[in-house]
C-alpha positions as CSV (number, residue, x, y, z in Angstrom):
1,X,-2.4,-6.3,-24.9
2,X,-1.6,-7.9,-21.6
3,X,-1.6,-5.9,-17.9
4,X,2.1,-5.5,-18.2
5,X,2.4,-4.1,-21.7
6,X,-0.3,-1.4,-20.9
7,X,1.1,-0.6,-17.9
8,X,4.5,0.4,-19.2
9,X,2.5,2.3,-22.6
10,X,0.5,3.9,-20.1
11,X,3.6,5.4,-18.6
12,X,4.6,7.3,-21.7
13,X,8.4,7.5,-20.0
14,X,11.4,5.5,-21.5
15,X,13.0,5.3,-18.4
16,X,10.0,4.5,-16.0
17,X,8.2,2.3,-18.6
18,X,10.7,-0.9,-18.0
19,X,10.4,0.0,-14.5
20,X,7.0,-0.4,-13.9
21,X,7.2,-2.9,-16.1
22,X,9.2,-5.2,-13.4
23,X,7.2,-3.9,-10.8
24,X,3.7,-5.4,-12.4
25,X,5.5,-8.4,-13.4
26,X,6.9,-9.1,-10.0
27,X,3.1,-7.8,-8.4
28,X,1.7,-10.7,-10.7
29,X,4.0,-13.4,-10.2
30,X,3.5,-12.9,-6.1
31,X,-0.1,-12.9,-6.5
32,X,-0.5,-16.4,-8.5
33,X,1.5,-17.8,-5.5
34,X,-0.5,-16.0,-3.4
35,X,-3.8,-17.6,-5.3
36,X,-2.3,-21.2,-5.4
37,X,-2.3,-21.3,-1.4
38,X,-5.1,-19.4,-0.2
39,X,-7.1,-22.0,-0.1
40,X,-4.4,-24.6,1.6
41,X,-3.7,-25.0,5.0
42,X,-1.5,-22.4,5.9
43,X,2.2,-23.2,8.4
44,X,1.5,-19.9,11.0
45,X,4.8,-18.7,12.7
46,X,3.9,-15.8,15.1
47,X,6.4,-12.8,15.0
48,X,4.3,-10.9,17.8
49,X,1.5,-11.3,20.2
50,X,-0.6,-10.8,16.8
51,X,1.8,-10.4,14.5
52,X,1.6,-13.4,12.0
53,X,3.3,-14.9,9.2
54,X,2.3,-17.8,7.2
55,X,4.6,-19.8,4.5
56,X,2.7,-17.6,1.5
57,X,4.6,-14.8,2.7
58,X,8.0,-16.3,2.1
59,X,6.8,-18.2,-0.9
60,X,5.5,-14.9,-2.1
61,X,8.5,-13.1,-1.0
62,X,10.8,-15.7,-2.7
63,X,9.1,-15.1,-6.1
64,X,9.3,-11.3,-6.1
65,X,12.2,-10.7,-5.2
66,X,13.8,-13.3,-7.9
67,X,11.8,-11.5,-10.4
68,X,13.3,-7.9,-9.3
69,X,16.7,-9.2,-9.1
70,X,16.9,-10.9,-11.7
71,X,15.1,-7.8,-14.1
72,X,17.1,-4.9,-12.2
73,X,20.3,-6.7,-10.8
74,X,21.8,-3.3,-9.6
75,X,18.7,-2.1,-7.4
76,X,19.1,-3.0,-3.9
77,X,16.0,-4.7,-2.0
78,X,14.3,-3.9,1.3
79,X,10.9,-6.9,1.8
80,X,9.4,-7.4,4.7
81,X,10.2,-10.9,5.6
82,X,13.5,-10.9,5.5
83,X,14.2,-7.1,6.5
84,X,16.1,-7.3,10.6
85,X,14.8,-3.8,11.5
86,X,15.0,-1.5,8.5
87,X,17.5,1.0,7.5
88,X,17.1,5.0,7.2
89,X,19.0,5.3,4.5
90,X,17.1,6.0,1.2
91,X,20.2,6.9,-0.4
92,X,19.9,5.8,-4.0
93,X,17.4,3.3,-5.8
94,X,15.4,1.0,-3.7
95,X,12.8,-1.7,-4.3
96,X,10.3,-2.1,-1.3
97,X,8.3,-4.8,-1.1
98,X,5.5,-6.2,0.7
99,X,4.5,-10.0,-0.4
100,X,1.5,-10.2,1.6
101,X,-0.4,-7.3,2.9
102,X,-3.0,-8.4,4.8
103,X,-1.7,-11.8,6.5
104,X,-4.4,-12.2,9.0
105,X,-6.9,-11.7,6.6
106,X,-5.0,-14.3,4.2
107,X,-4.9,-17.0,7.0
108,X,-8.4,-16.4,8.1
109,X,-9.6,-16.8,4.6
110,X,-11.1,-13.0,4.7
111,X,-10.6,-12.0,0.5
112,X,-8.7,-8.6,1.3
113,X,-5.0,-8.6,1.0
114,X,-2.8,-7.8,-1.5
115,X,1.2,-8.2,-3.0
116,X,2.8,-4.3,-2.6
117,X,6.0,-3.3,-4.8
118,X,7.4,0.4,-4.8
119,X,10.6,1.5,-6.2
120,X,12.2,4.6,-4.7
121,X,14.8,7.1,-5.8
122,X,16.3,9.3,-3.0
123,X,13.5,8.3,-0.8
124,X,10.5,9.4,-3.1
125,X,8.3,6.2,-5.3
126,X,9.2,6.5,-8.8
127,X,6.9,3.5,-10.0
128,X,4.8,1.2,-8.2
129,X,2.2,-1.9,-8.1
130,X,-0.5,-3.3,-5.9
131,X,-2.0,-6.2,-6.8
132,X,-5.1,-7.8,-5.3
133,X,-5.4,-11.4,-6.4
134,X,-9.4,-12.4,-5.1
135,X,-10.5,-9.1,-6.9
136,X,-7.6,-9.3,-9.8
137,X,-6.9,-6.0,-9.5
138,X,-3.9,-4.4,-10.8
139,X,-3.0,-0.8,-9.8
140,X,0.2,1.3,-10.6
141,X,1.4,4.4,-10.9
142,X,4.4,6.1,-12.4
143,X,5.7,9.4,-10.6
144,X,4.7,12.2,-12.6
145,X,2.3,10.2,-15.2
146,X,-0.3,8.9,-13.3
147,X,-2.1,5.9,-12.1
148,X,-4.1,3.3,-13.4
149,X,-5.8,0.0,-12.6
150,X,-6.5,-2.6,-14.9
151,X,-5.3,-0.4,-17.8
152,X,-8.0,2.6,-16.9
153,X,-6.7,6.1,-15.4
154,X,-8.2,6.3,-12.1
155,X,-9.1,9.6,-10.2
156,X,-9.5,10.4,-6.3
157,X,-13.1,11.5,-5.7
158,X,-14.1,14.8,-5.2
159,X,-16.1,14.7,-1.5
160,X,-15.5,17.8,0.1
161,X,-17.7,17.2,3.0
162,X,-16.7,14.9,5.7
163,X,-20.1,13.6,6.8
164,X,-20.4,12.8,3.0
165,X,-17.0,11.1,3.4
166,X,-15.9,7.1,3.3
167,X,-12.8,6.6,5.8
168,X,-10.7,3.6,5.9
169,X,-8.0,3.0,9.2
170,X,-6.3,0.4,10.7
171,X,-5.3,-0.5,14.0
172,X,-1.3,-1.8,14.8
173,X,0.0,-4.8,15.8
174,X,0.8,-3.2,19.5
175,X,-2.9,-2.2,19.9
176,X,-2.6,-1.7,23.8
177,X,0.0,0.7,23.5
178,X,-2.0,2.9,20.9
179,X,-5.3,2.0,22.5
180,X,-6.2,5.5,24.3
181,X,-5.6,6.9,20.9
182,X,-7.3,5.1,18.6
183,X,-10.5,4.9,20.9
184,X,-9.9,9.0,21.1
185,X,-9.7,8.9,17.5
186,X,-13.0,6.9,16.3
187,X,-15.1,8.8,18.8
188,X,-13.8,12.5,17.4
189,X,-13.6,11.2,13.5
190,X,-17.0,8.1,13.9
191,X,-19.6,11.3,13.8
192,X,-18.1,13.2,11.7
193,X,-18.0,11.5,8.9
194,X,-20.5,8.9,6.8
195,X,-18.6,5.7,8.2
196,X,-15.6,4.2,8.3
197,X,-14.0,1.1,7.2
198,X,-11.3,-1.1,9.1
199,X,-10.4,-3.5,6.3
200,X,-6.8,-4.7,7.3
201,X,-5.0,-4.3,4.4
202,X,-3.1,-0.8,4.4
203,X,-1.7,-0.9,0.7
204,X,-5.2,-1.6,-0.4
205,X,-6.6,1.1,1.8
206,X,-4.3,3.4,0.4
207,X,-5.2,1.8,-3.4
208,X,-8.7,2.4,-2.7
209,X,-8.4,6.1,-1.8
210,X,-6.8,6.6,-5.4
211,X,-9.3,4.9,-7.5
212,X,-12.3,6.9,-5.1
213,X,-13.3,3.3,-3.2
214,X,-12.6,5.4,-0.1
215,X,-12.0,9.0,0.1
216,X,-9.6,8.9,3.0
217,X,-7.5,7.2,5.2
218,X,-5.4,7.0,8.4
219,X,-2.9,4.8,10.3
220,X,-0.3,4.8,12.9
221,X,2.7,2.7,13.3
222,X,2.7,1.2,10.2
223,X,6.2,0.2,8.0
224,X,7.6,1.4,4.8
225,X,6.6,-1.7,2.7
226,X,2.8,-1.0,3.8
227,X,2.7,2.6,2.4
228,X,5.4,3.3,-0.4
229,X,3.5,2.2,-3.3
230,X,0.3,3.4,-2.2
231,X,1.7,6.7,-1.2
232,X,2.2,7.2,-5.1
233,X,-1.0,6.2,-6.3
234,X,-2.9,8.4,-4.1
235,X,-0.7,11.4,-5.1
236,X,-0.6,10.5,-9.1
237,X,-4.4,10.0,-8.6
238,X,-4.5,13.7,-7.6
239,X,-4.9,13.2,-3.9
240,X,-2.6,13.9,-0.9
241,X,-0.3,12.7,1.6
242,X,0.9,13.7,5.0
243,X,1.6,12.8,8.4
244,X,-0.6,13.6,11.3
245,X,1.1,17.4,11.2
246,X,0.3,17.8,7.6
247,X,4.0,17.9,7.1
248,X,5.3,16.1,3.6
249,X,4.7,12.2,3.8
250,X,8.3,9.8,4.3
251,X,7.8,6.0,4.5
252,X,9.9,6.4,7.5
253,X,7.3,8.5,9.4
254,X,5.1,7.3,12.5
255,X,1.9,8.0,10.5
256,X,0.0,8.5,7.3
257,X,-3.0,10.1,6.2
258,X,-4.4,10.5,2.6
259,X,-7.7,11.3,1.1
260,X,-8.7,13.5,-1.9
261,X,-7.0,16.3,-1.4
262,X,-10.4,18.0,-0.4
263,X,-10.9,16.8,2.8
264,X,-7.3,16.9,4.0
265,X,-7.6,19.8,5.9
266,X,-10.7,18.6,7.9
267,X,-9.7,15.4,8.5
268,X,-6.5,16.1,10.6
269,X,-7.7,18.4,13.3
270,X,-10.0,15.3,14.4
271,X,-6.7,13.0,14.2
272,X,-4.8,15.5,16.2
């Protein structure tokens, strides 16, 4: 039985099965592309001081979105590349997508980046994917069901002491404008905790959490294509979500937190 079969068998839910089926589908196809030019010279156009994009995001982008359109025709699309400053409104079915998380890993040749897919129904992920093509690792989830990668059910861990605890971060694009943060931030969390991980890749991190790689993470400023579908997996994995306030989680909030549930309440007085 093939990736995409399981994953809508897994779901057990006649109306999320086909779902996640397009979503795996469409996580795959982006990834082969993805695979076919990571080795290639890559065309860099910068969108910030740091800010990249290179032409295996549109390529990616190109081949996703054909494959959701042309599965769910009557879903509308938001995808990073081609999205003019996002809208607020979450009003009805919505497919976000991210082609490439991880661009300046991609064009550096560093192995960590992945192709994210979410669908969302009155602002809340109803099925997703994230697929990591140097590792060939599919996750997905399916609101209410579960999550899986590769076919097997995947759990958060169950650390319950921070200094025992593996936290992944990231830093944004705007760096100096967050900088007296994030330096506040690593010295309060860095001793606290075992270590932590700054891989580049925020729909990984957030993968990584549900499947127990890491048992928590945080980030500021990011966008709603880098957290929707791992925003599900974490909390189908049986971990949780927030924002800095431990108020519930929106892809349209200025920051994201996750771990196993556990250590949530720990973790966000040293963020704070």
């Amino acid at each position: 039985m093939n990736r995409i079969t399981t994953a809508a068998a897994d779901c057990r839910d006649s109306r999320q099965g086909p779902l996640v089926t397009v979503a795996c589908k469409a996580a795959l196809a982006g990834g082969a592309l993805l695979t076919s030019l990571y080795k290639q010279p890559h065309t860099i156009t910068m969108k910030g001081k740091t800010d990249l994009v290179t032409e295996a995001d549109l390529a990616a982008q190109d081949t996703i979105t054909t494959v959701l359109a042309k599965d769910t025709p009557g879903i509308a699309l938001l995808a990073e590349e081609s999205a003019k400053g996002h809208t607020d409104n979450m009003d009805g079915q919505l497919w976000i997508v991210d082609p490439l998380d991880g661009t300046t890993n991609f064009a550096h040749g560093f192995p960590y980046f992945c192709v994210s897919i979410a669908l969302l129904a009155q602002g809340k992920p109803q099925v997703c994917a994230i697929y990591s093509p140097c590792m060939d690792e599919l996750f997905y989830a399916c609101a209410g069901k579960g999550a899986w990668l590769n076919g097997d059910p995947i759990k958060v861990t169950t650390t319950d002491h921070l200094i025992e605890a593996l936290i992944g971060t990231g830093f944004p694009y705007d760096v100096p404008q967050h900088l007296q943060e994030l330096i506040a931030q690593l010295k309060t969390v860095l001793p606290q905790v075992r270590d932590i991980r700054r891989a580049g890749a925020a729909a990984l991190d957030l993968a990584y959490v549900a499947c127990g790689r890491l048992d928590g993470f945080y980030e500021r400023a990011l966008q709603p294509w880098d957290t929707a579908a791992g925003w599900l997996l974490v909390e189908e994995a049986g971990g949780k979500v927030s924002n800095y306030g431990n108020k519930p989680y929106s892809v349209l909030s200025k920051e994201i937190v996750a771990t196993n549930g556990s250590l949530h309440l720990k973790l966000l007085p040293l963020l704070r």
